[in-house]
Backbone as XML, in Angstrom:
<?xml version="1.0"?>
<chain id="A" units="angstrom">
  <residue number="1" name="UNK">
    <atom name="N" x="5.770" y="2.990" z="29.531"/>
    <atom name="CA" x="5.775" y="4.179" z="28.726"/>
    <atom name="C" x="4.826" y="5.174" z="29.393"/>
  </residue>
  <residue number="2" name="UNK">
    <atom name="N" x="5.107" y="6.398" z="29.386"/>
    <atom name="CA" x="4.259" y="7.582" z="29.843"/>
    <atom name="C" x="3.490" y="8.220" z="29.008"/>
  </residue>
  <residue number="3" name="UNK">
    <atom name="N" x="2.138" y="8.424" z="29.094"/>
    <atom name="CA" x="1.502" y="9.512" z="28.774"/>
    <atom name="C" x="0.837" y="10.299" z="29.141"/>
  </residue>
  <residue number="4" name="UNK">
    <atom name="N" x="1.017" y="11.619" z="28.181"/>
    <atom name="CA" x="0.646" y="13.016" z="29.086"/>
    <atom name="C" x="-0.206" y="13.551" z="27.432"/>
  </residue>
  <residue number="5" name="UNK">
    <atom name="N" x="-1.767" y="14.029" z="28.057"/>
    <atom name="CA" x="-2.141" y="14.603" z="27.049"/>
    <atom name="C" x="-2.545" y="16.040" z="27.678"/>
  </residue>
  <residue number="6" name="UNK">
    <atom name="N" x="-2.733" y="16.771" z="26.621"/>
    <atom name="CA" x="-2.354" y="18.740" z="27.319"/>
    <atom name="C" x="-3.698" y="18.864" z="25.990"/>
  </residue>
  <residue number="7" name="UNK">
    <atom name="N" x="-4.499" y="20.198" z="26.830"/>
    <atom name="CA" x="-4.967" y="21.231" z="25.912"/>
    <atom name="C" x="-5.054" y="22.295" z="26.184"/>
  </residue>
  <residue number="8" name="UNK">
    <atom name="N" x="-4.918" y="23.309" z="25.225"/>
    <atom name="CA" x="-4.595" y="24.944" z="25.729"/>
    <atom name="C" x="-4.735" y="24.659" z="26.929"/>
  </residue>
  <residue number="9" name="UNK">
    <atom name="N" x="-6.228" y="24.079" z="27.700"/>
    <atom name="CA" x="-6.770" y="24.604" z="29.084"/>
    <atom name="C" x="-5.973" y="24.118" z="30.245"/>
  </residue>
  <residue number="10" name="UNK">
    <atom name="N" x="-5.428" y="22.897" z="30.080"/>
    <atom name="CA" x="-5.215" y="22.022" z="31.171"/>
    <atom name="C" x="-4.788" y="20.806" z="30.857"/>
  </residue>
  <residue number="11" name="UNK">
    <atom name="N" x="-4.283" y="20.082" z="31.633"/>
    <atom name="CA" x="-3.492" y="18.997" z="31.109"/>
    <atom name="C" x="-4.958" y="17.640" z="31.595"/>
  </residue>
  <residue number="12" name="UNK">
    <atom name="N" x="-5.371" y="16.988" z="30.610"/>
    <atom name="CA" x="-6.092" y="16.303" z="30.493"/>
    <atom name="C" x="-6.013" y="14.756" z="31.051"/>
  </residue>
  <residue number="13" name="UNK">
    <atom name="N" x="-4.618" y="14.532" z="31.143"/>
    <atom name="CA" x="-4.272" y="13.140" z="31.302"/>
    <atom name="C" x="-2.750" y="12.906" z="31.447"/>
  </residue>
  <residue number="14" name="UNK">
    <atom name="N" x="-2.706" y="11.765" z="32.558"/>
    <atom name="CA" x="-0.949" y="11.839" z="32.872"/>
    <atom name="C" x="-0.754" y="10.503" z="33.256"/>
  </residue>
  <residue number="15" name="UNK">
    <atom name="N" x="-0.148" y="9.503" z="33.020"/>
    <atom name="CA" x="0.102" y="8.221" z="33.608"/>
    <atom name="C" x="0.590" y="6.973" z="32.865"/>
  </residue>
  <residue number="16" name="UNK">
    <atom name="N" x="1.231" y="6.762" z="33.416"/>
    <atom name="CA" x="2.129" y="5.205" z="32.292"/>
    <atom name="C" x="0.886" y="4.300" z="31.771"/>
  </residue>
  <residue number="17" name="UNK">
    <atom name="N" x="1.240" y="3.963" z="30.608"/>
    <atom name="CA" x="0.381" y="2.950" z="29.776"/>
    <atom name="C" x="1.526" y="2.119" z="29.363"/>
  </residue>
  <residue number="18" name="UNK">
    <atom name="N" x="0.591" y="0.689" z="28.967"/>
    <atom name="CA" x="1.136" y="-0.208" z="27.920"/>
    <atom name="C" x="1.106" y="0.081" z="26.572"/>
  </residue>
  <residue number="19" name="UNK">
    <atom name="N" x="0.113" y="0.969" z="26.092"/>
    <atom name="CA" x="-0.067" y="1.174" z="24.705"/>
    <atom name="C" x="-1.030" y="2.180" z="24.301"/>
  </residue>
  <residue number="20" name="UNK">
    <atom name="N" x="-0.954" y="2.962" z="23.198"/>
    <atom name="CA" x="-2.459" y="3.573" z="22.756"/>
    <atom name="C" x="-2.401" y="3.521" z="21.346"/>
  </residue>
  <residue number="21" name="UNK">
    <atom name="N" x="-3.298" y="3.510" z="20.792"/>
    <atom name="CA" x="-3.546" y="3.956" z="19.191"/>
    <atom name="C" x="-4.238" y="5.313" z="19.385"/>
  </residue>
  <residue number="22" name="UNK">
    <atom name="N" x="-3.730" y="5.819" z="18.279"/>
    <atom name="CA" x="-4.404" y="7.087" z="18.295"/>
    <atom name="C" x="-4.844" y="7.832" z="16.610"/>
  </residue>
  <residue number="23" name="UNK">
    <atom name="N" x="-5.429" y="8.068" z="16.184"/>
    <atom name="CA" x="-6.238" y="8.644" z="14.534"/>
    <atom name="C" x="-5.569" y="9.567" z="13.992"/>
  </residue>
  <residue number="24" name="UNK">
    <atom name="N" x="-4.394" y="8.995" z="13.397"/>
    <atom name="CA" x="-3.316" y="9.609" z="12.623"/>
    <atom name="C" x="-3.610" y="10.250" z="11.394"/>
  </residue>
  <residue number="25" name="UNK">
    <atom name="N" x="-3.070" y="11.341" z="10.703"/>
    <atom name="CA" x="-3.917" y="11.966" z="9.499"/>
    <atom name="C" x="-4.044" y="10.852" z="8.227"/>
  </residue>
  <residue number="26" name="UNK">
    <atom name="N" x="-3.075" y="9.850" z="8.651"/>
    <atom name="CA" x="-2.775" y="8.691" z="7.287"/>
    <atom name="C" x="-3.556" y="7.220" z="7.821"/>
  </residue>
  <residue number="27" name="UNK">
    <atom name="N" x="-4.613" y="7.387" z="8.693"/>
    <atom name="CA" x="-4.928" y="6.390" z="9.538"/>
    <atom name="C" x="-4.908" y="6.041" z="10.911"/>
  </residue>
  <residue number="28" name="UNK">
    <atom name="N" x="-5.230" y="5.050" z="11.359"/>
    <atom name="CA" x="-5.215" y="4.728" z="12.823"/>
    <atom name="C" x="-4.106" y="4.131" z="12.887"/>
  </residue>
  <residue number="29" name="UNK">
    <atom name="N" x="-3.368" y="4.505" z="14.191"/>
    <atom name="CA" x="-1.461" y="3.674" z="14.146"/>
    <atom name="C" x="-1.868" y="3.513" z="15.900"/>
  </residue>
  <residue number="30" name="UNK">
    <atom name="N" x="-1.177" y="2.151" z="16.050"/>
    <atom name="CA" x="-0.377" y="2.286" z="17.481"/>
    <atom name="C" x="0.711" y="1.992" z="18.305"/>
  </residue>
  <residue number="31" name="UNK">
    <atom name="N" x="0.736" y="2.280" z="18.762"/>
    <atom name="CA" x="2.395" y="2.624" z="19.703"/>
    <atom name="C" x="2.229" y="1.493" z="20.710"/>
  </residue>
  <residue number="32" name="UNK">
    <atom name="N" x="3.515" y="0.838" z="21.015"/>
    <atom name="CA" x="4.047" y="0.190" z="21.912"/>
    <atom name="C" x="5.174" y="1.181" z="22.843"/>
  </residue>
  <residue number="33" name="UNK">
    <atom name="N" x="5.022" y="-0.215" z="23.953"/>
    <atom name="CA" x="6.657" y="0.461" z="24.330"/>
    <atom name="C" x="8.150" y="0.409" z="23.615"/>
  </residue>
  <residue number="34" name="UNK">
    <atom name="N" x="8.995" y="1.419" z="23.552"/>
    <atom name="CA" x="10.149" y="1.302" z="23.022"/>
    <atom name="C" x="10.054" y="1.893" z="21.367"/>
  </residue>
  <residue number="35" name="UNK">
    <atom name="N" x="9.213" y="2.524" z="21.259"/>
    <atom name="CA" x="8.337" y="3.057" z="19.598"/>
    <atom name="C" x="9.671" y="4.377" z="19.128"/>
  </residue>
  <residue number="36" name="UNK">
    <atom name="N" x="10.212" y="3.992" z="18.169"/>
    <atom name="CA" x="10.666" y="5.229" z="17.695"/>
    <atom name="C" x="10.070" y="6.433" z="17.503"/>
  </residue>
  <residue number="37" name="UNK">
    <atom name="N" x="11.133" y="7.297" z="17.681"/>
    <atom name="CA" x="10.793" y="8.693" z="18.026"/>
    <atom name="C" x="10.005" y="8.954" z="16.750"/>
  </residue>
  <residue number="38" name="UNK">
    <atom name="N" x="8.750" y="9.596" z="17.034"/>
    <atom name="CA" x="7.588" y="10.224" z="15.997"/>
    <atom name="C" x="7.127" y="11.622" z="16.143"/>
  </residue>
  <residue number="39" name="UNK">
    <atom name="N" x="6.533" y="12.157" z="15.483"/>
    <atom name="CA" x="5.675" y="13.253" z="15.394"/>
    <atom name="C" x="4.826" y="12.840" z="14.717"/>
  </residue>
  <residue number="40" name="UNK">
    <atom name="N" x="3.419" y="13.033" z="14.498"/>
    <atom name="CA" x="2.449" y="12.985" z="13.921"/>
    <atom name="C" x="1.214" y="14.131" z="14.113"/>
  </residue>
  <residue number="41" name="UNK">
    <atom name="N" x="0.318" y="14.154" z="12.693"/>
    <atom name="CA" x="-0.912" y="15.215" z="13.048"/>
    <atom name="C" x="-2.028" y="14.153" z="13.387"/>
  </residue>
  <residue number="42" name="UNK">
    <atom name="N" x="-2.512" y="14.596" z="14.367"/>
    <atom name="CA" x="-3.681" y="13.693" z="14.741"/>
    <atom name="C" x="-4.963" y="14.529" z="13.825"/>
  </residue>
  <residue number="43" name="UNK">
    <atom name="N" x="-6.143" y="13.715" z="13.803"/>
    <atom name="CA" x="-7.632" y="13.894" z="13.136"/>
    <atom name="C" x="-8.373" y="13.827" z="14.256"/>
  </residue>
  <residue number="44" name="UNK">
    <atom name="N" x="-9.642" y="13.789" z="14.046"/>
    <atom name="CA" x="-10.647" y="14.116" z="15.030"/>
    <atom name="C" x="-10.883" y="12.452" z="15.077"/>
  </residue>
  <residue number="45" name="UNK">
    <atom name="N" x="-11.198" y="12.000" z="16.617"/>
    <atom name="CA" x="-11.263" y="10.414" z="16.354"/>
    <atom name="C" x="-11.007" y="10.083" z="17.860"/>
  </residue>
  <residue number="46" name="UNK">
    <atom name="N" x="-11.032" y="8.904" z="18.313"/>
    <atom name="CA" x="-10.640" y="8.301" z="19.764"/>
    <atom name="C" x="-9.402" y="7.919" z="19.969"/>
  </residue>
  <residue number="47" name="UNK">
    <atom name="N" x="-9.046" y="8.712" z="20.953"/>
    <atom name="CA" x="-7.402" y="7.946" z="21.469"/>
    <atom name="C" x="-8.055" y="6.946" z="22.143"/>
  </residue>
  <residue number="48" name="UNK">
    <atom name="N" x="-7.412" y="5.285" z="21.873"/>
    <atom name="CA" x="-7.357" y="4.112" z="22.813"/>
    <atom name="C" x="-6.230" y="4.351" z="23.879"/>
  </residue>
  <residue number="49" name="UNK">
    <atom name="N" x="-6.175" y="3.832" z="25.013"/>
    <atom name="CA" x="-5.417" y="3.860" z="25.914"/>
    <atom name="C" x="-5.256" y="2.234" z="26.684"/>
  </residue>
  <residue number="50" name="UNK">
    <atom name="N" x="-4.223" y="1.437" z="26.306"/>
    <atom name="CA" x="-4.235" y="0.400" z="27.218"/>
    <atom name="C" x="-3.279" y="0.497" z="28.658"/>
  </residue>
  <residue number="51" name="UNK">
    <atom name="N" x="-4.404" y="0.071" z="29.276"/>
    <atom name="CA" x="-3.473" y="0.658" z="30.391"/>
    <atom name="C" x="-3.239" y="-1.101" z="32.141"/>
  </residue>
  <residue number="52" name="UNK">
    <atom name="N" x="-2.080" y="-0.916" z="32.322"/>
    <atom name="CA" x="-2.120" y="-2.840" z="32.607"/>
    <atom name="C" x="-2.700" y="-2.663" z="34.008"/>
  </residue>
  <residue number="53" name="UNK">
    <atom name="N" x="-3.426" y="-1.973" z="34.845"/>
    <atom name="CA" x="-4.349" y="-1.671" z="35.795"/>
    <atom name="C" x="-4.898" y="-0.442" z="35.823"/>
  </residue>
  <residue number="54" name="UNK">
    <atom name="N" x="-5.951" y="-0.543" z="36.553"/>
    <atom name="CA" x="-7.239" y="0.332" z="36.972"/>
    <atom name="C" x="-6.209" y="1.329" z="38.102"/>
  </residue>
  <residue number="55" name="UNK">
    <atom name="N" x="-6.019" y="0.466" z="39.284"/>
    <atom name="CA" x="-5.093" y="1.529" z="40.416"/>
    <atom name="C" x="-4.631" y="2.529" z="40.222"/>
  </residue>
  <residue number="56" name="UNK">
    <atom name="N" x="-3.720" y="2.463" z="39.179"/>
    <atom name="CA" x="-2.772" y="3.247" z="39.325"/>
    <atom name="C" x="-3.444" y="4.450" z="38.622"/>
  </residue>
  <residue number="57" name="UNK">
    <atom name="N" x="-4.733" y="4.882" z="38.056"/>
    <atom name="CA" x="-5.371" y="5.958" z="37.323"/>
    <atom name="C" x="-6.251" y="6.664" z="38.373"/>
  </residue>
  <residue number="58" name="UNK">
    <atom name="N" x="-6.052" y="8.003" z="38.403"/>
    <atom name="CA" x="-6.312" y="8.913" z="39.172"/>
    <atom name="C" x="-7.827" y="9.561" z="38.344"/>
  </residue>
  <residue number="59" name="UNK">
    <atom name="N" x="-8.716" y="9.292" z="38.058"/>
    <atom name="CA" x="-9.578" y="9.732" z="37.537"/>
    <atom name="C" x="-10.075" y="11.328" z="37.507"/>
  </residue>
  <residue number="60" name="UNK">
    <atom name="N" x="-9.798" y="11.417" z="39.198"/>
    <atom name="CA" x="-10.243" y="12.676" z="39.496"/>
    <atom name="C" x="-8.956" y="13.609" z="39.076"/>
  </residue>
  <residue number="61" name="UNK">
    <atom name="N" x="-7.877" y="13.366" z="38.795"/>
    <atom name="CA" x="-6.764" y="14.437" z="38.329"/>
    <atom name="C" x="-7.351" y="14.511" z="37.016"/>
  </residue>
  <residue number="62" name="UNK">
    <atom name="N" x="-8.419" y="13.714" z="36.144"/>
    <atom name="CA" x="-8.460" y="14.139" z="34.570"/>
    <atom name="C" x="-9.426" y="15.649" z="34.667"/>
  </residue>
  <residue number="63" name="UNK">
    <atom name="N" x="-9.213" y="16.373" z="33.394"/>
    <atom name="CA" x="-10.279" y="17.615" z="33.572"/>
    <atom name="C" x="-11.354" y="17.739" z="33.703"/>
  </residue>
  <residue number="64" name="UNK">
    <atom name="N" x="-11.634" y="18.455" z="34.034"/>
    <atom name="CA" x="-13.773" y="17.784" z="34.115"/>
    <atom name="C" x="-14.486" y="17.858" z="32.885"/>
  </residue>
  <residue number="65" name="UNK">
    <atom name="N" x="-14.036" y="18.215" z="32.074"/>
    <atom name="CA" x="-14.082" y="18.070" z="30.651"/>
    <atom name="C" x="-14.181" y="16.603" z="30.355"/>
  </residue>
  <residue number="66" name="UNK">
    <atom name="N" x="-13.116" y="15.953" z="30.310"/>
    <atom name="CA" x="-12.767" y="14.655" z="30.104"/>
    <atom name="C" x="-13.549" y="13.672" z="30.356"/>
  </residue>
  <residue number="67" name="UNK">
    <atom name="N" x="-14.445" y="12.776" z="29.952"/>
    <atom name="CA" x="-15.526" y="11.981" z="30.142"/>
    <atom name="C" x="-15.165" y="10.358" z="29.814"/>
  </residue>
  <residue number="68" name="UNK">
    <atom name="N" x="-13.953" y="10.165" z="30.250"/>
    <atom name="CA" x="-13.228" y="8.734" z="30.131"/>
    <atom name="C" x="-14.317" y="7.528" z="30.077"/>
  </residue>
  <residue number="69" name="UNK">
    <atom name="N" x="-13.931" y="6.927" z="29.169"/>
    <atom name="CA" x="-14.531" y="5.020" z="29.521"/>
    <atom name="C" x="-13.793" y="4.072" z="29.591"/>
  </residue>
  <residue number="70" name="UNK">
    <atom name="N" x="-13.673" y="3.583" z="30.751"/>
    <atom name="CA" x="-12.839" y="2.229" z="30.641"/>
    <atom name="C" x="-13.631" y="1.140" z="30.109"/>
  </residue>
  <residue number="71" name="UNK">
    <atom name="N" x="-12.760" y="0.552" z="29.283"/>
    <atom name="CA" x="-13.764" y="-1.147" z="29.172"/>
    <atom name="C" x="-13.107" y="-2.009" z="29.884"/>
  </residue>
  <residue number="72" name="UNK">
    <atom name="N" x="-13.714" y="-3.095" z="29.734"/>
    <atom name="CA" x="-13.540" y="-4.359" z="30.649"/>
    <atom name="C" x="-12.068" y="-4.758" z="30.586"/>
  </residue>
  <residue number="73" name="UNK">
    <atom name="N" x="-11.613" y="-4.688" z="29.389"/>
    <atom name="CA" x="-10.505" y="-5.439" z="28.783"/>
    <atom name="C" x="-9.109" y="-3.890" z="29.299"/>
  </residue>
  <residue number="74" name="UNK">
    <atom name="N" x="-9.638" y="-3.498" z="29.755"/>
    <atom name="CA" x="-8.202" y="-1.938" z="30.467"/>
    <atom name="C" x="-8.137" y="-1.167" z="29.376"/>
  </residue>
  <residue number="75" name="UNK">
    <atom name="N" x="-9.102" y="-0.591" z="28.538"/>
    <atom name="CA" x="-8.568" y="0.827" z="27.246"/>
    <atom name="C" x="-9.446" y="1.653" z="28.022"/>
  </residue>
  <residue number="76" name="UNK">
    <atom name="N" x="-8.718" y="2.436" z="27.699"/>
    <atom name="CA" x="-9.348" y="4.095" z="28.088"/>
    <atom name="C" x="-9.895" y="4.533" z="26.744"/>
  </residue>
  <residue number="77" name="UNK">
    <atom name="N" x="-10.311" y="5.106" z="26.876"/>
    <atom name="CA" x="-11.190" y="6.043" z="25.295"/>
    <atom name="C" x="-10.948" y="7.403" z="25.498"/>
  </residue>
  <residue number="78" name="UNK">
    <atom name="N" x="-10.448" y="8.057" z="24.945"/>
    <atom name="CA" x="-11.167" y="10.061" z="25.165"/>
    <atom name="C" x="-11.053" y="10.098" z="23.360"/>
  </residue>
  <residue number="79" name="UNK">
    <atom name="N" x="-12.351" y="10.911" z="23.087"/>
    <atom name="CA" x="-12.338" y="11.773" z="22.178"/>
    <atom name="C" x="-11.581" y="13.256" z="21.757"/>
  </residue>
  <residue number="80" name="UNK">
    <atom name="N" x="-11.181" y="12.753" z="20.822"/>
    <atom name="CA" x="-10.592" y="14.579" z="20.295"/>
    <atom name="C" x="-10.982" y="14.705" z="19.153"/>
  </residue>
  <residue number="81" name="UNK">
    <atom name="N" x="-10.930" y="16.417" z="19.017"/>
    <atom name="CA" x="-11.126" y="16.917" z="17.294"/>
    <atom name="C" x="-9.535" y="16.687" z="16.960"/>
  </residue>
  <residue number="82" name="UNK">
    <atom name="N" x="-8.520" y="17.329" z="17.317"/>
    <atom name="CA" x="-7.143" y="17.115" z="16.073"/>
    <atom name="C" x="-6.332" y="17.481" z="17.272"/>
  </residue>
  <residue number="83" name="UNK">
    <atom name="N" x="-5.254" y="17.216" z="16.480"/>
    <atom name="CA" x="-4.145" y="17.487" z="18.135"/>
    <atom name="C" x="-2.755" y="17.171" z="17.191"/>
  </residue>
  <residue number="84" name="UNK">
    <atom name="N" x="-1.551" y="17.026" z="18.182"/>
    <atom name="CA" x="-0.222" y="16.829" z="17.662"/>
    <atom name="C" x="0.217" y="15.285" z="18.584"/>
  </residue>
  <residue number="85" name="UNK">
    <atom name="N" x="1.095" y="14.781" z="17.912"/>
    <atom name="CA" x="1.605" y="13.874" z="19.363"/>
    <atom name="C" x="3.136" y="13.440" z="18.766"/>
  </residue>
  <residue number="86" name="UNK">
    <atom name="N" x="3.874" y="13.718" z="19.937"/>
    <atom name="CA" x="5.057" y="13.276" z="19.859"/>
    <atom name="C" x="5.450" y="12.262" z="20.484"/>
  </residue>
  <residue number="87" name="UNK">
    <atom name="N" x="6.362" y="11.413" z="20.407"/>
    <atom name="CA" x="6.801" y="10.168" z="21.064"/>
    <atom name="C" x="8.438" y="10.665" z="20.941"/>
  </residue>
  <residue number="88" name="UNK">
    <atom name="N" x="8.754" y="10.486" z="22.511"/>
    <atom name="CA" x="10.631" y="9.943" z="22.250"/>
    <atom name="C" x="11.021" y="9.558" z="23.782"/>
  </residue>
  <residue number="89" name="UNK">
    <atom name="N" x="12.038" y="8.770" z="23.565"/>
    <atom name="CA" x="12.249" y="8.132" z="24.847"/>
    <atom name="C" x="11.822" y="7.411" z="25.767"/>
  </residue>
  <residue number="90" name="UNK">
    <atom name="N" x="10.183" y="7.063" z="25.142"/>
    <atom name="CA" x="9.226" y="6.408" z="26.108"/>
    <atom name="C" x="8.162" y="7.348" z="26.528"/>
  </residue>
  <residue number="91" name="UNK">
    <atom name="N" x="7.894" y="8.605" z="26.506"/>
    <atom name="CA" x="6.981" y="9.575" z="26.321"/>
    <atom name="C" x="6.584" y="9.942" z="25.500"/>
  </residue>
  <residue number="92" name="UNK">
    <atom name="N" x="5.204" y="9.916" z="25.747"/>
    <atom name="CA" x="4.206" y="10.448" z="24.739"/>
    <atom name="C" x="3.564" y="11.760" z="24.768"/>
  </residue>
  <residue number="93" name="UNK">
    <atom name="N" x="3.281" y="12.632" z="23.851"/>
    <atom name="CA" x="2.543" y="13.862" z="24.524"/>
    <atom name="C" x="2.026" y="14.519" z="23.592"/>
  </residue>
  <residue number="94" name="UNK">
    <atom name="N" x="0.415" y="14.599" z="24.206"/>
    <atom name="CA" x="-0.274" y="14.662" z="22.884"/>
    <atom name="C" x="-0.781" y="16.087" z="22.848"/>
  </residue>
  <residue number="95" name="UNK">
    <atom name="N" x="-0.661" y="17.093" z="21.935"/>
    <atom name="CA" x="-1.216" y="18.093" z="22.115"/>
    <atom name="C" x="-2.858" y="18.080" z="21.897"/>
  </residue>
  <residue number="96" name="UNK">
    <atom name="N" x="-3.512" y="18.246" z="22.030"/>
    <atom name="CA" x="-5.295" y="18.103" z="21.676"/>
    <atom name="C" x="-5.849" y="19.086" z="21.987"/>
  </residue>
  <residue number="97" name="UNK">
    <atom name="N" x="-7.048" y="19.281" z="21.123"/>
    <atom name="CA" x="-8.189" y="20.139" z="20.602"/>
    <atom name="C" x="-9.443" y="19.528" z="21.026"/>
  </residue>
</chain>
């Protein structure tokens, strides 16, 4: 599955994952691969990012804004205040604030 997260400024993040949860206005939800098509309002909160290697993440393409943490176990972390995110077809794309 792909994800691409965008803000007004610049596109923040781009690259296939296994999974993320992300801080839905009704709670924390997360997505697999093959996830029916969604829209949701995101809240201010941490997108998780599982991602099934380190390699393939380009660190230096994220914005310099962006202050990523990987943990041990492969999640990415970024913080946002609120955003949009759509899912269809296997893409994800999150609008963020």
């Amino acid at each position: 599955m792909y994800l691409e997260i965008v803000s007004p400024e610049a596109t923040l993040f781009s690259s296939e994952i296994d999974a993320i949860t992300a801080p839905g206005a009704d709670g924390e939800f997360e997505m697999l691969n093959h996830h029916a098509a969604i829209v949701s309002l995101l809240t201010a909160g941490t997108v998780k990012i599982k991602v099934h290697t380190q390699t393939h993440l380009d660190f230096e393409k994220l914005h310099p804004e962006v202050t990523p943490h990987m943990s041990d176990n492969k999640v990415l972390t970024l913080k946002i205040k609120s955003g949009t995110l759509e899912s269809k077809d296997n893409k994800i794309i999150i609008l963020a604030d």
